[in-house]
C-alpha positions as CSV (number, residue, x, y, z in Angstrom):
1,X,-11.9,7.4,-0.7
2,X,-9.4,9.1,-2.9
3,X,-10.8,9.9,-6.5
4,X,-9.2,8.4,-9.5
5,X,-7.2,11.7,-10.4
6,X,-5.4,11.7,-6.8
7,X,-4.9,8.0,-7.4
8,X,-2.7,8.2,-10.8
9,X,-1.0,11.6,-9.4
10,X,0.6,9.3,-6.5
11,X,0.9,6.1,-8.7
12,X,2.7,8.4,-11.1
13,X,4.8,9.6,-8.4
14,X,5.8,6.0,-6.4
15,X,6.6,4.9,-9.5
16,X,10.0,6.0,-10.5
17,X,10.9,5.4,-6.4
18,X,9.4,1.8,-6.7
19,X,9.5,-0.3,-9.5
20,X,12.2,-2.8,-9.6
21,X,12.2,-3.2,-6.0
22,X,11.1,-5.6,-3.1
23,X,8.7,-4.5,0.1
24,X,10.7,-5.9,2.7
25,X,8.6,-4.7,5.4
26,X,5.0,-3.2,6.1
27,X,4.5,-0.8,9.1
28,X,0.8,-0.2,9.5
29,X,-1.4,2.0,11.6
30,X,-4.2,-0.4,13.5
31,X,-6.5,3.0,13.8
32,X,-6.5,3.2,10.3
33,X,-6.3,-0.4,8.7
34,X,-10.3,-0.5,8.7
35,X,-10.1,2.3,6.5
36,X,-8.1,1.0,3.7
37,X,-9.4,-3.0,3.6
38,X,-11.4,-5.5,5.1
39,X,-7.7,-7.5,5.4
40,X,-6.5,-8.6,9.0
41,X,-3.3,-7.0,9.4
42,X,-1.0,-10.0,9.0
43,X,-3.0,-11.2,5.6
44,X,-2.3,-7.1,4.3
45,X,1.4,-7.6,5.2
46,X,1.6,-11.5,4.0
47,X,0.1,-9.6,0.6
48,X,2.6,-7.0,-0.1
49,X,6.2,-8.6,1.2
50,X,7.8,-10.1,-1.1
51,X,6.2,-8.1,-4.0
């Protein structure tokens, strides 16, 4: 897990590239989904498009 410091470096970063927009699609690696959430796949994706 990523400390809080590395988190807010890369929020800070995304930011200007991301806010205001729409996730129109979410490409995601199966090897590495159990690393991130407990989410299936589809209920990750059904999260985050849209947003």
């Amino acid at each position: 897990m990523p400390e809080l410091p590395e988190v807010e470096t890369i929020r800070r970063d995304l930011e200007p590239l991301v806010v205001g927009r729409t996730v129109a699609a979410v490409e995601v690696d199966p090897g590495t989904i159990d690393l991130l959430t407990d989410l299936p796949i589809d209920g990750l994706r059904a999260g985050l498009v849209g947003r």
